[in-house]
C-alpha positions in Angstrom: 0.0 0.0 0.0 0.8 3.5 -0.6 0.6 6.1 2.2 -0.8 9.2 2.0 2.0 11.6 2.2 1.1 14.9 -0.5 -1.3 15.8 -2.8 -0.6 17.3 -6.2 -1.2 19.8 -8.6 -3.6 19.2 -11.2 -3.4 21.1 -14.7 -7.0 21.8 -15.4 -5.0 23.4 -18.1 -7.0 26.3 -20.0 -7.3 28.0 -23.3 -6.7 31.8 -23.7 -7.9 34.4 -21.0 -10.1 36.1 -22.1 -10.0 39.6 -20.0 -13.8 40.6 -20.2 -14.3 36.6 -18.1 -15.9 37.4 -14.4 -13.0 36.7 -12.1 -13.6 35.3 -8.9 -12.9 36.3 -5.5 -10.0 35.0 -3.9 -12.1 33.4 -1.0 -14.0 32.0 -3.7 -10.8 30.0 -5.7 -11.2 26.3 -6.1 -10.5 23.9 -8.2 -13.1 22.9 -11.0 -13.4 19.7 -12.4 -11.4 18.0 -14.7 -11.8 18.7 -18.4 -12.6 15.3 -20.3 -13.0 13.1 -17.1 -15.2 10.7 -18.6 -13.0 10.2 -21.6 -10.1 9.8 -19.9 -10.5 7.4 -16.9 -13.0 5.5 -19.8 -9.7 5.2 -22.3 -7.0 5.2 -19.5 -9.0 1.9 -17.6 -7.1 1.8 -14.7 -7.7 -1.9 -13.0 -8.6 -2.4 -9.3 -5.2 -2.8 -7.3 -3.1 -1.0 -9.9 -0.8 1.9 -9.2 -1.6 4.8 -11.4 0.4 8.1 -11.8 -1.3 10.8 -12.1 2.1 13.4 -13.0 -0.1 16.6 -12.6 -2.5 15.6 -10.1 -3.6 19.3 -9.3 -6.7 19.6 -7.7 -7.1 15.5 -7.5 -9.7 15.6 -9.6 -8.6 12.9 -11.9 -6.9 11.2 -9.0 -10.3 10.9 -7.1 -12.1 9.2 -10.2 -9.2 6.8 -10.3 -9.4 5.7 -7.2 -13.5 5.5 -7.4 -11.8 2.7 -9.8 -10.3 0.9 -7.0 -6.9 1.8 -8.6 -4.0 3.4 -6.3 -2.5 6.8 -6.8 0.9 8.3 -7.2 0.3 11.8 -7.2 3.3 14.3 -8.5 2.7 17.8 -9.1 5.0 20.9 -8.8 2.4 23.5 -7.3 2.3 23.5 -3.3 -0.8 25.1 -3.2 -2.5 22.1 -5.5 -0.6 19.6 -2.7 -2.7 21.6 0.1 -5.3 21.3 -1.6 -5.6 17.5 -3.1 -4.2 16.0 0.0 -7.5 17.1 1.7 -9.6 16.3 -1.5 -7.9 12.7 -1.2 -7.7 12.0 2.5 -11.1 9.6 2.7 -8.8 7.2 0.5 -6.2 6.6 3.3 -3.3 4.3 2.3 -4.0 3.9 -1.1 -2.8 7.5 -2.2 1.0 8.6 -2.3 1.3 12.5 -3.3 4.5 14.2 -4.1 5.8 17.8 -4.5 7.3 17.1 -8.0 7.8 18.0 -11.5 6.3 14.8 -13.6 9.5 14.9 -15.6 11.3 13.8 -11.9 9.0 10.7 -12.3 11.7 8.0 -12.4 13.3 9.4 -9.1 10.5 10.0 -7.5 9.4 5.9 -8.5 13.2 5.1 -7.4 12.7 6.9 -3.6 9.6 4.8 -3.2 11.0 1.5 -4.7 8.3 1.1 -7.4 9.7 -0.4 -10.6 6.7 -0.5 -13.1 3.1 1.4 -13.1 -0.2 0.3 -14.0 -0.9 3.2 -15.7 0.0 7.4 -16.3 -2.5 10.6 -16.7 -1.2 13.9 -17.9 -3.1 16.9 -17.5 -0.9 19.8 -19.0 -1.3 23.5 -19.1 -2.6 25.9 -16.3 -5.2 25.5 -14.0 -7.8 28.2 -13.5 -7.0 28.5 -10.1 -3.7 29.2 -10.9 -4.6 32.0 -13.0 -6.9 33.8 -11.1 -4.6 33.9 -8.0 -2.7 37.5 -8.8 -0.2 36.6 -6.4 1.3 33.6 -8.4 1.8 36.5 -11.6 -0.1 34.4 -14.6 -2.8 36.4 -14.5 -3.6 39.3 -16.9 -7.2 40.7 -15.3 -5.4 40.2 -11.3 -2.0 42.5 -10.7 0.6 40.7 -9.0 4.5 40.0 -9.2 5.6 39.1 -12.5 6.5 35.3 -11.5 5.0 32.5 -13.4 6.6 30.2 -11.6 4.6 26.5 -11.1 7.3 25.6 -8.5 8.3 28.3 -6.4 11.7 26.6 -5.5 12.8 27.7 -9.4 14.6 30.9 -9.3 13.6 32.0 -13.2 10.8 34.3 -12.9 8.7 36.2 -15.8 10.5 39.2 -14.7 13.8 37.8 -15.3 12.7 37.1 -19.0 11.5 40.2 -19.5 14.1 42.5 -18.4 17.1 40.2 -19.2 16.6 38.6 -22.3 18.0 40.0 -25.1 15.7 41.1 -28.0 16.4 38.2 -30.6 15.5 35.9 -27.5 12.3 37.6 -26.6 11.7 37.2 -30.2 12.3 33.7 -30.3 9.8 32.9 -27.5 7.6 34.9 -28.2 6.9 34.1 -31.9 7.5 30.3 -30.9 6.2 29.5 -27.4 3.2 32.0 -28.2 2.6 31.9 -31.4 2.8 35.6 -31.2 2.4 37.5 -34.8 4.0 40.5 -33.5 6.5 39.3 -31.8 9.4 41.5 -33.1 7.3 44.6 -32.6 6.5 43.6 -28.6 10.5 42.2 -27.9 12.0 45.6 -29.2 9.4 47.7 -27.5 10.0 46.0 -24.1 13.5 46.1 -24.5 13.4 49.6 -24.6 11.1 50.3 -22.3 12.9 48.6 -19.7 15.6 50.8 -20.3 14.5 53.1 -18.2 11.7 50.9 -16.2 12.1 47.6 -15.1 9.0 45.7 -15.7 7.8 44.3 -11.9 4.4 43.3 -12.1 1.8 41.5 -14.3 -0.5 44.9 -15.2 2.3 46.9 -16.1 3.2 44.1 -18.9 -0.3 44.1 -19.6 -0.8 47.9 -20.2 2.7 48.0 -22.0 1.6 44.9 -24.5 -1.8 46.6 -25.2 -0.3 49.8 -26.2 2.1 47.7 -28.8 -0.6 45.5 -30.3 -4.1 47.1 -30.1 -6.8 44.9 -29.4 -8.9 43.3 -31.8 -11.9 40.9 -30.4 -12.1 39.8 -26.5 -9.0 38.4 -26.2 -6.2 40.2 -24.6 -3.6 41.3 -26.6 -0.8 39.9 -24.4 -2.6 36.9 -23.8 -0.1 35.0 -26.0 3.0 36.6 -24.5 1.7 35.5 -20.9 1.2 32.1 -22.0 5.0 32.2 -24.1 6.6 33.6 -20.8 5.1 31.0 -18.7 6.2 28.5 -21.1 9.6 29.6 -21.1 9.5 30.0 -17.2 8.8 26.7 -16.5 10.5 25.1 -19.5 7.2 23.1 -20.0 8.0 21.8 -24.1 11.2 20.4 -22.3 9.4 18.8 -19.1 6.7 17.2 -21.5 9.4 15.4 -23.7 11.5 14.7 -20.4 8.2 12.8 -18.6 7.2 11.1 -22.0 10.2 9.2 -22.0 10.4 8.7 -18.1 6.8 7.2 -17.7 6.9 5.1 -20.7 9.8 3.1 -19.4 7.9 2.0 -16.3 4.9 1.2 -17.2 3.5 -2.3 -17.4 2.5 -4.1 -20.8 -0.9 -3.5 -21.1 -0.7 -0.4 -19.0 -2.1 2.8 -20.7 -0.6 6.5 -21.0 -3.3 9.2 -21.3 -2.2 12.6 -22.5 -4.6 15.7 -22.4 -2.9 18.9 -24.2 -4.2 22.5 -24.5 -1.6 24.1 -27.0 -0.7 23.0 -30.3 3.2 22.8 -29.4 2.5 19.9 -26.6 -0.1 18.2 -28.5 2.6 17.7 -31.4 4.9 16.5 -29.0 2.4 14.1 -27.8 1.3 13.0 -31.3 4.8 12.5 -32.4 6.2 11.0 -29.3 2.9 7.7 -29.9 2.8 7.6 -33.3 7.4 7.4 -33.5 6.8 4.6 -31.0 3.9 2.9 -32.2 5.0 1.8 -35.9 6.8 -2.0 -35.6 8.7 -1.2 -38.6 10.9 1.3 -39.9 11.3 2.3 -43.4 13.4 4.5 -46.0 13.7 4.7 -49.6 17.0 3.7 -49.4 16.5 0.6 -47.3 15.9 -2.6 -49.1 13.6 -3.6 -46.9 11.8 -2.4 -43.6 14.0 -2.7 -41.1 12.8 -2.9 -37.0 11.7 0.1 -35.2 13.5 -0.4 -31.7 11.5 1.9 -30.5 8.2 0.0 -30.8 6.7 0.0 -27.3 3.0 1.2 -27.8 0.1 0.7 -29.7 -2.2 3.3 -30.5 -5.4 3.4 -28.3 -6.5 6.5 -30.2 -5.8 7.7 -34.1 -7.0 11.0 -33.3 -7.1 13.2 -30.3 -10.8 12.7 -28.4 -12.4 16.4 -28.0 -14.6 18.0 -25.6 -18.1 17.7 -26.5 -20.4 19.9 -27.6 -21.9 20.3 -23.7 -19.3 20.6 -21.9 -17.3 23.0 -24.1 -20.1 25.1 -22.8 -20.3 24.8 -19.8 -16.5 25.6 -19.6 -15.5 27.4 -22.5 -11.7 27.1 -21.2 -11.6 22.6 -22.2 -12.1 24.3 -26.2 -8.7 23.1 -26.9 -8.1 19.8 -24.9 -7.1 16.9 -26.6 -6.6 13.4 -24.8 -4.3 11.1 -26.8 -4.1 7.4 -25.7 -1.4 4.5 -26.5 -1.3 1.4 -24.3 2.5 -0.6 -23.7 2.6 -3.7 -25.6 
């Protein structure tokens, strides 16, 4: 059995902020449900008795289902305040929980400290979660002012700020215009770069205000939304961390065992798509090959050939699960 020691962070991760939303009050901050619950614990099929990861546990919502299962929990997340909160979500279930202060990337040694070699199974939940955003105090959010932080784990010392006012201009560029998909990105890095000049940029309104005046707005969505989300990004080195955990989880798990993957931006979902599919295919082969030749990377097969979406309903009811999609490939 595993004891109940923290609880993590989920990623109820989220699509673009839109400014005009109603924010909460900060009494009011909680974590919502999970976006495509029902498709994922359907698709992941954890089995009574097994130990299932959950690598960004957040507000335990996935985690509770799972265990509903009769499936154990290994809990990892990176957020302290998701860890307060899930280890109370998950008390009722005792022994069979085990939650952990950790980056899912840090799987393998977090397995290693607890002497598990293989898993029955691994969830992914990546992005943001709303509570995360509307806390101004953690700097992600563009409607609360706060320090301009961004960081998921506090105990990393690369803040927003310390992108913004000490990257150079071609760098600023770079993530901007790759991390957020940012059309004016050029326009916004030299603008900042000179602006800090004689201001250092401190806090999350000030970017805001400075980003707005750059790129005027067109529609409801913010026009630094995408320079938030590429800052985070870059903050927390998430494109790296996904690739890092991919490869990390899908060495311990069990034949048979499933890997479920839910993805809000474009870049991750790639990663995702390519990291199944480059591991599903039994053979490998080129043009100038005369003949197909062993993939010895062949470990999965493909539980879903496309990504499952939100429905209809519940992309109204939360307009913020728009972008998920859950991708599925079981270990043979």
């Amino acid at each position: 059995m595993h004891a109940l020691l923290f609880e993590c962070p989920a990623s109820f991760a989220t699509g673009p902020l839109m400014i005009e939303e109603e924010v909460p009050k900060m009494e009011e901050f909680t974590y919502h449900r999970p976006v495509l619950a029902r498709e994922t614990i359907e698709l992941l099929s954890p089995q009574p008795g097994a130990l299932i990861v959950d690598g960004t546990c957040g507000g335990g919502g996935h985690a509770e289902l799972i265990l509903e299962k009769g499936a154990d929990v290994l809990g990892l997340d990176q957020d302290p305040d998701a860890i307060s909160h899930a280890t109370d979500r998950l008390a009722p279930f005792g022994g069979r929980v085990t939650l952990r202060q950790a980056n899912f990337r840090d799987a393998a040694q977090v397995l290693d400290s607890l002497d598990i070699v293989t898993v029955g199974g691994v969830v992914l939940d990546l992005g943001i979660s709303s509570t995360q955003l509307e806390n101004g105090d953690r700097g992600f959010s563009i409607v609360r002012n706060g320090p301009l932080d961004m960081r998921m784990d506090p105990r990393r010392e690369l803040t927003a700020a310390d992108v913004v006012n000490s990257y150079s201009e071609g760098d600023l560029t770079r993530i901007f215009r790759d991390l957020g998909e940012e059309p004016a990105a050029r326009r916004i890095a030299s603008q900042l770069v000179k602006q800090r000049k004689t201001t250092l940029f401190r806090e999350t309104m000030q970017l805001a205000k400075a980003v707005e005046k750059i790129v005027w707005r067109h529609g409801r969505r913010h026009p630094a939304t995408q320079v938030f989300q590429a800052l985070r990004m870059e903050v927390n080195d998430e494109l790296q961390a996904l690739e890092d955990g991919l490869r990390a989880l899908s060495s311990r798990l069990e034949p048979g065992a499933r890997f479920a993957v839910i993805a809000f931006h474009s870049l991750e979902d790639r990663i995702v798509k390519n990291f199944f599919r480059d591991r599903s295919r039994e053979f490998l082969d080129r043009p100038e090959w005369p003949e197909p030749r062993p993939n010895p990377a062949f470990e999965f097969s493909l539980v879903t050939s496309k990504p499952v979406e939100p429905s209809a309903e519940e992309q109204r009811e939360n307009p913020r699960s728009r972008s998920a999609k859950l991708r599925v490939a079981e270990r043979i």
